[in-house]
C-alpha positions as a Markdown table, in Angstrom:
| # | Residue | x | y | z |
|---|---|---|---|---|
| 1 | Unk | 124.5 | 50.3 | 128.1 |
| 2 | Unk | 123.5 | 50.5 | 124.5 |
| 3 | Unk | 120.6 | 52.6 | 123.7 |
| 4 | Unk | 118.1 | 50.6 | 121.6 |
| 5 | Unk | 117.6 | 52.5 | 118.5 |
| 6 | Unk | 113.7 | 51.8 | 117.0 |
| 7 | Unk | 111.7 | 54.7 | 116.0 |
| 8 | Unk | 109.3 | 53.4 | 118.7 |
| 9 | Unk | 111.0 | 53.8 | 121.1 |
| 10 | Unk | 112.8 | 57.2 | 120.0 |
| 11 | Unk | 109.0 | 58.4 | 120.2 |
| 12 | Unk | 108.4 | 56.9 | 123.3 |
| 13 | Unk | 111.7 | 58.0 | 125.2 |
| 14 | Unk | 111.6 | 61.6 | 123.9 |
| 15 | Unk | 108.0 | 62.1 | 124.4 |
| 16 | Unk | 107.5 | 60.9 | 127.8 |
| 17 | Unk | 111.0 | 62.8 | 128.7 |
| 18 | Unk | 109.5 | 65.9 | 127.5 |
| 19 | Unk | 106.4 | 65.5 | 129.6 |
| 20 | Unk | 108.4 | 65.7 | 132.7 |
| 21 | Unk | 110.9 | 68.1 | 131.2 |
| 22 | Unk | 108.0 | 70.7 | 130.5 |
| 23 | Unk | 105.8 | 70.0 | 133.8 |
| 24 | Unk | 103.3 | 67.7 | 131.7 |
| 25 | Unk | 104.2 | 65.0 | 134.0 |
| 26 | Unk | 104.6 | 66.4 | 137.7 |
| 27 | Unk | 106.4 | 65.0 | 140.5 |
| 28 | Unk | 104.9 | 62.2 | 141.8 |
| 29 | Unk | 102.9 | 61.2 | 139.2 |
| 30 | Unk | 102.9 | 57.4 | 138.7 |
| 31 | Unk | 103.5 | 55.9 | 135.2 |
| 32 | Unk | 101.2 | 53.1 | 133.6 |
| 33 | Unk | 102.7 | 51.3 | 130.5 |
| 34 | Unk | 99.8 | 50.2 | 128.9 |
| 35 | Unk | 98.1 | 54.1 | 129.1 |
| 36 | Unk | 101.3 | 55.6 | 127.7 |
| 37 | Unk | 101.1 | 52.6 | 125.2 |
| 38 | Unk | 97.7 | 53.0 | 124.2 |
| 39 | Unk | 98.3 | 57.0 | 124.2 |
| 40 | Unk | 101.5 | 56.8 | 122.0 |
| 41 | Unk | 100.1 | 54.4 | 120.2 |
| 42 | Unk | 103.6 | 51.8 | 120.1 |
| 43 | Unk | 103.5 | 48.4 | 122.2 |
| 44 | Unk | 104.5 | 48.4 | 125.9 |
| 45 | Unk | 108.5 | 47.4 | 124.8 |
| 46 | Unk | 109.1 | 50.7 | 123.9 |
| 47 | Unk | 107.9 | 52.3 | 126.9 |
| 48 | Unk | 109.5 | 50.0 | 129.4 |
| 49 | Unk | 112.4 | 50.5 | 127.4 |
| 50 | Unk | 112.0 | 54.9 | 127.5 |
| 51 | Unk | 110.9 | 54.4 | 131.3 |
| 52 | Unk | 114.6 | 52.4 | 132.2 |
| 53 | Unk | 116.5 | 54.8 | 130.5 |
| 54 | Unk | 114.6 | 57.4 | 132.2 |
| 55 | Unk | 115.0 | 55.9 | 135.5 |
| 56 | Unk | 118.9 | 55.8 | 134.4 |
| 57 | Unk | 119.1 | 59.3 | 133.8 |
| 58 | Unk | 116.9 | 60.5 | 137.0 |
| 59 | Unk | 113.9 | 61.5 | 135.9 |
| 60 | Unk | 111.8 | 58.1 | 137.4 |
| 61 | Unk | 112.1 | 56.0 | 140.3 |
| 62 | Unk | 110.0 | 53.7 | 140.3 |
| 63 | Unk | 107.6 | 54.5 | 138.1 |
| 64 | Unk | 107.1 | 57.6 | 139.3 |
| 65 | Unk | 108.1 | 60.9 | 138.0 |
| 66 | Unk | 111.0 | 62.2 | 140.5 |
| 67 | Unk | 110.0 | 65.0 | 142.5 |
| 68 | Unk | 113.9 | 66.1 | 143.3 |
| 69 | Unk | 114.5 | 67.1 | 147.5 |
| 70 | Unk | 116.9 | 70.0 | 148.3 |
| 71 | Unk | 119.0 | 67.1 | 149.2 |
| 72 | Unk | 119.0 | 65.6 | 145.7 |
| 73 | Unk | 119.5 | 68.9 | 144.3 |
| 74 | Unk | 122.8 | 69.1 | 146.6 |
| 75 | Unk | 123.8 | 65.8 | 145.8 |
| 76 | Unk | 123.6 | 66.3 | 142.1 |
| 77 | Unk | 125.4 | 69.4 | 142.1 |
| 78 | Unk | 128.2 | 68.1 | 144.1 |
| 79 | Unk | 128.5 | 65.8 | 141.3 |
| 80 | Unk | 128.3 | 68.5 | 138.4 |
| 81 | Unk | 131.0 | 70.6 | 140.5 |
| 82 | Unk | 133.7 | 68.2 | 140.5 |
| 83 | Unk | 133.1 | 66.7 | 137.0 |
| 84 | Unk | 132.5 | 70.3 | 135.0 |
| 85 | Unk | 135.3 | 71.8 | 137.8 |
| 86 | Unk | 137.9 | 69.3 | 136.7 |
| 87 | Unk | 136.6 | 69.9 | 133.1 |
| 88 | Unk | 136.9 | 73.2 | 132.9 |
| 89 | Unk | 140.6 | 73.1 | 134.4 |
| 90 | Unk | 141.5 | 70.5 | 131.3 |
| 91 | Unk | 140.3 | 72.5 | 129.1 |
| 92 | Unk | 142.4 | 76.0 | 130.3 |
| 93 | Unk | 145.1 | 73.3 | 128.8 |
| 94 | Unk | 143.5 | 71.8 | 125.7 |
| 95 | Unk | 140.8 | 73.9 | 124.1 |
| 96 | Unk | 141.7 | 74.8 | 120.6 |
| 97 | Unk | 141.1 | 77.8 | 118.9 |
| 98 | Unk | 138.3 | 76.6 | 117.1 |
| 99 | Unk | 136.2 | 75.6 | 120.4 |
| 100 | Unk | 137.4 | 79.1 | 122.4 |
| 101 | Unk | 135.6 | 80.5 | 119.1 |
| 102 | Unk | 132.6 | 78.5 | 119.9 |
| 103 | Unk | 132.9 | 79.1 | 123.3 |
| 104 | Unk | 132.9 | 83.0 | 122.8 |
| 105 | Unk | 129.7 | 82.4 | 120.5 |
| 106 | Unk | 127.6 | 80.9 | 123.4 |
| 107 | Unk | 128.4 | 84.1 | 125.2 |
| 108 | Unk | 127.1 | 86.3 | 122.7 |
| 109 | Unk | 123.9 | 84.4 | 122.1 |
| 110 | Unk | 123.5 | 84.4 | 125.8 |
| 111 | Unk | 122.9 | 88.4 | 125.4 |
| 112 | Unk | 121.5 | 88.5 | 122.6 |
| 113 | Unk | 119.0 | 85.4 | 121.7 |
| 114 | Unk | 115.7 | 84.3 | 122.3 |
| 115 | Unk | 115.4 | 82.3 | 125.3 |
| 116 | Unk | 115.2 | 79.0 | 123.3 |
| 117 | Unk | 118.6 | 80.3 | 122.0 |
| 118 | Unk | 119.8 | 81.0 | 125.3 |
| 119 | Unk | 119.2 | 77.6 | 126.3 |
| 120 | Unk | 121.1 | 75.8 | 123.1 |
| 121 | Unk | 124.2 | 78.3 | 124.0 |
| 122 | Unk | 124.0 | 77.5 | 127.7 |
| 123 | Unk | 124.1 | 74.0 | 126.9 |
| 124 | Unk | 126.6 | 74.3 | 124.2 |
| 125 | Unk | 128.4 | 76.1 | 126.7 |
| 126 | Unk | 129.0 | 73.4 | 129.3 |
| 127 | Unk | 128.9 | 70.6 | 127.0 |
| 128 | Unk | 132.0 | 72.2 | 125.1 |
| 129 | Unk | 134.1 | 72.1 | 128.3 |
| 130 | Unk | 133.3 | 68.9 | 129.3 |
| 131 | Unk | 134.1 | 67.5 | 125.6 |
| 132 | Unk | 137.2 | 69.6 | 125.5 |
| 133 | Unk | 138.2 | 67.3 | 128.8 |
| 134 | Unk | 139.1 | 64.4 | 126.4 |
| 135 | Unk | 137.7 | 62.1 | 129.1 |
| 136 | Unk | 135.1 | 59.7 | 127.8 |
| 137 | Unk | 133.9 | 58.4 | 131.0 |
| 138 | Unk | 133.1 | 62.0 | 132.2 |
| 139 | Unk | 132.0 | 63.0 | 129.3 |
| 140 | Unk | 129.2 | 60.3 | 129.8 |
| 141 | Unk | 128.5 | 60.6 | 133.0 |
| 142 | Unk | 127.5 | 64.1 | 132.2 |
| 143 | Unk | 125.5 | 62.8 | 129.2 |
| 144 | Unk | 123.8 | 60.9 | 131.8 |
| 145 | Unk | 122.9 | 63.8 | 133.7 |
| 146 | Unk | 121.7 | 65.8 | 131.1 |
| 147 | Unk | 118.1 | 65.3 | 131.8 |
| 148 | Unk | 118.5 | 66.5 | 135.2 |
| 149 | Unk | 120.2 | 69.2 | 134.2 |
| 150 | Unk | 118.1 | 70.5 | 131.9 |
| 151 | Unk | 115.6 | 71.3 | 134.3 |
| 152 | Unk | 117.8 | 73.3 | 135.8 |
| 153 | Unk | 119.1 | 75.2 | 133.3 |
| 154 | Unk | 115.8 | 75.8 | 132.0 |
| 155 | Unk | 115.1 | 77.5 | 135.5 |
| 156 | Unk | 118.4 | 79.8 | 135.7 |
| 157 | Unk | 117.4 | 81.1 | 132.1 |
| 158 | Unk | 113.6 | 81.2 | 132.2 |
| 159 | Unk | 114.1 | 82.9 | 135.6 |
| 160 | Unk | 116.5 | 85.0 | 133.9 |
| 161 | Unk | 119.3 | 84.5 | 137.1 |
| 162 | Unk | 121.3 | 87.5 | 137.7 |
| 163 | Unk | 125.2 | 87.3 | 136.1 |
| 164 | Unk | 124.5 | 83.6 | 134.4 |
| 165 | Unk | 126.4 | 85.1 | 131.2 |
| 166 | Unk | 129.2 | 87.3 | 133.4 |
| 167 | Unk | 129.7 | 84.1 | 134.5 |
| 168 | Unk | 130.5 | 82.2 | 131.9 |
| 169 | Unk | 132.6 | 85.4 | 130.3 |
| 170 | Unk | 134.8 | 84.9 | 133.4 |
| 171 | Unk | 135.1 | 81.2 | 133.0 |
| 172 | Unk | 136.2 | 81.4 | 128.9 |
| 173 | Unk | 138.8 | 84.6 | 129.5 |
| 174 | Unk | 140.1 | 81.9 | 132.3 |
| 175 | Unk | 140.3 | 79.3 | 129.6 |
| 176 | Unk | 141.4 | 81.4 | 126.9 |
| 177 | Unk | 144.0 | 82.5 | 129.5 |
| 178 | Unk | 145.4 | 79.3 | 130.4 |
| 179 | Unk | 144.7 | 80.2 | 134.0 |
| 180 | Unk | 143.1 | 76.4 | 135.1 |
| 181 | Unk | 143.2 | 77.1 | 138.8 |
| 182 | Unk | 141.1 | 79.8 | 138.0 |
| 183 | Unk | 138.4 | 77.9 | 135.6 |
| 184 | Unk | 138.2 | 75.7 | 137.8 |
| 185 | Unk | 137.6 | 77.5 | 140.7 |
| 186 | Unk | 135.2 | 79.7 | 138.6 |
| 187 | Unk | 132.9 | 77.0 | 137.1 |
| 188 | Unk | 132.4 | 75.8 | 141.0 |
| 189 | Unk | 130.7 | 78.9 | 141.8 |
| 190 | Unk | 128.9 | 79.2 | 138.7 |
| 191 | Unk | 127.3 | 76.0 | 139.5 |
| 192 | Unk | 127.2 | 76.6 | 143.1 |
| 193 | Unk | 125.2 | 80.2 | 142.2 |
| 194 | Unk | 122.8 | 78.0 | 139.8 |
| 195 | Unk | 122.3 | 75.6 | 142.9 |
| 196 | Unk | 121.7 | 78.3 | 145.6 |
| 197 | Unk | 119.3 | 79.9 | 142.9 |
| 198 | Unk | 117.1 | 76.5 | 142.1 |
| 199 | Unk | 116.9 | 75.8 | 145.6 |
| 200 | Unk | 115.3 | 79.1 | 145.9 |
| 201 | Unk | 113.0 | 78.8 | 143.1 |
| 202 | Unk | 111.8 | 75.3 | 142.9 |
């Protein structure tokens, strides 16, 4: 689906996915298209527009904010283990030097940034593997995702989860090493520990 592309609805979209993203907008709460209208001052296009997209990624159904069940979160990281698994084996075989270096700077941002930084590397991080698949369709059913995921990731770093960075050390030498048994089978437990952690948090 083509995203529409008017500054109206670029507002409309990233403000009201920014609302959920940073709890403005709880679970639950039921959107009105004429209030968010009237509040964002653009016509009601726009915001049916942002609240389909939205709905697309995850983040509403209908209407409502999503309030995501353990279930969900099981569901959706199911997903995420196969897709990034699968990635991260591809990329043991096609990640060039250039990306490994990028790679390896995600790492070192994870120790030593702010935790705004932290969250561009961590995202960087996994988006970098995926890329490096050279799949298209994954690569946008992640992109689809990424709203979802996002709230996640900002709970693993803002709850600072024990060995999210070892983790993703281990994952690159595996890479870096050609080893894409190994990257795979280390990216399903990193996901699997960010899963066990949510759950516990959320």
């Amino acid at each position: 689906m083509s995203k529409p592309s008017s500054s109206a609805y670029v507002l409309a979209y990233e403000t009201i996915r920014d609302r959920i993203l940073n709890g403005e907008l709880e679970g639950g709460t039921k959107l009105t298209e004429e209030r968010l209208a009237e509040e964002l001052g653009v016509s009601r296009t726009p915001i049916r527009e942002s609240i389909r997209r939205l709905e697309q990624e995850g983040l509403i159904k209908k209407k409502r904010v999503v309030k995501p069940t353990e279930s969900d979160l099981r569901h959706m990281f199911q997903v995420r283990m196969i897709l990034e698994g699968h990635a991260a084996r591809t990329a043991a075989a096609y990640m060039t030097d250039d990306e490994l270096t990028a790679l390896a700077e995600c790492i070192h941002v994870g120790r030593t940034g702010t935790i705004e930084e932290i969250m561009k590397a961590n995202k960087q991080f996994h988006d970098l593997i995926v890329q490096a698949s050279r799949n298209p369709v994954m690569i946008d059913i992640i992109d689809q995702m990424q709203s979802i995921i996002y709230l996640f990731r900002k709970t693993v770093v803002y709850h600072k989860r024990p060995g999210l960075i070892d983790e993703h050390e281990e994952i690159y030498e595996a890479i870096k090493g050609r080893d894409a048994e190994k990257a795979e089978e280390l990216m399903k437990k990193h996901l699997q520990a960010d899963l066990d952690f949510s759950v516990h948090v959320l």
